[in-house]
Each structure stands twice: as C-alpha cells, then as structure tokens.
Phi, psi and omega in degrees: 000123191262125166315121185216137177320321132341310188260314173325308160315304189309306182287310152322320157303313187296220186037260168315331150331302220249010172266331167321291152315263244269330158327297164333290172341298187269321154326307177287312189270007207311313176315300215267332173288357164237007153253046170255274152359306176312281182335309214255340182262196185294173194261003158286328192294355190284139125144333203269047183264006153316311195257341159255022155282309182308305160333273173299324170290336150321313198268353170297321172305309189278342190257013154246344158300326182262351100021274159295292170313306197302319189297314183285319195283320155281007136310300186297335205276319200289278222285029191062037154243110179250342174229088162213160229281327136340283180304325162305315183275352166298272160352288163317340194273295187313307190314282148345326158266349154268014130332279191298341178298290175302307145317307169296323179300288187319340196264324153328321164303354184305311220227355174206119189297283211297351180281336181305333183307276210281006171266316184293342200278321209277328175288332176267344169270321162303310195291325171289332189267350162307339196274324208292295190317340192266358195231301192288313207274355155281343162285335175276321213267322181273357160245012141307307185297298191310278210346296183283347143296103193286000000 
C-alpha cells in the first residue's frame, strides 16, 4: 500500500474524530476521572477535586476551539486550500488557544505541580503553530505575487 497525500487527509481526519471522541469523554466524565485520579494519585492531589474539575472544564473551551479549528484547516487542506487567508486564521486561532490552555494549566500549578507539565508542552505547542502560522502567511504572500505575474 503506497502512502498518498490523500490517505494522509483521512488518517489525519480520523485522528481528530477520534481526539474529538475522548474529548466527550472527558467533558462528560470529567466528575467521575478525577475522582478516579484523586484515589490513585499522590496526596498533594487530595482535597482539591474542585480545582481539577474547574481546570479541566477551563481548558475545554479552548481544546474544543482547537479542535474545530484543526477540523476546517484539514478540510481546507484535503480539498486544496493551502495558503489561503482562513487557514491562516485557523492557525492563529489554534495558536492562541493553546496559550489559554497553557496559562490556565500553569496558574493550575498553584495547587498541583503536573499541570506545570501540560502548561509548558501547551505554551511550546503554541509557539510552534505560531511559527507554522507565520510560514503559510509568507506563502500566501509570495504566491499573490507569483499570481500577478505575468
């Protein structure tokens, strides 16, 4: 089976489908997986399962905006729109919210040290699709020119 740009789209759709799914998941089950969580970890996680409910229903909002956004920029990309100004703001969108992710997970370190975790990965994941976003909107920009060239 030869690898094709084409399957690559798909398998990328599946992927966010099913990151979509565990999304639910953890929106819906959010009660009963820290108070799972709680049980099984160490005993700074005890007394706080207020505050890692409040944590996670905080970063949903924003992990369902990148989500959504993730969803369209590989729509567009499958049906051949790649620099164009939309994907663009999909990215800017995306970046920013793994920001706000990253700031509430850090300010979350207040009370549990591992969120420090996922606030940093989430500040570096921004920063990378800050970049990425900064490399489609110069792509966008050199091929208007070639456009206008005759």
């Amino acid at each position: 089976m030869k690898w094709t740009p084409s399957r690559s789209i798909v398998l990328s759709r599946i992927c966010v489908g099913l990151c979509a799914l565990v999304y639910l998941a953890v929106v819906i089950g959010c009660p009963f997986a820290v108070e799972g969580y709680i049980a099984i970890s160490a005993s700074q996680a005890e007394g706080n399962e207020m505050w890692f409910m409040i944590s996670v229903y905080l970063c949903a909002v924003p992990v369902g905006v990148i989500l959504w956004k993730l969803g369209r920029l590989i729509k567009n990309i499958g049906d051949l729109n790649l620099f164009t100004g939309e994907n663009i703001s999909c990215l800017r969108w995306i970046s920013w919210m793994c920001f706000a992710v990253a700031a509430i997970a850090l300010v979350s370190a207040a009370y549990y040290i591992f969120w420090a975790i996922i606030g940093c990965c989430m500040a570096f994941m921004g920063l990378l699709i800050r970049v990425i976003k900064n490399v489609f909107e110069r792509a966008r920009e050199i091929k208007e020119e070639n456009d206008f060239t005759i």
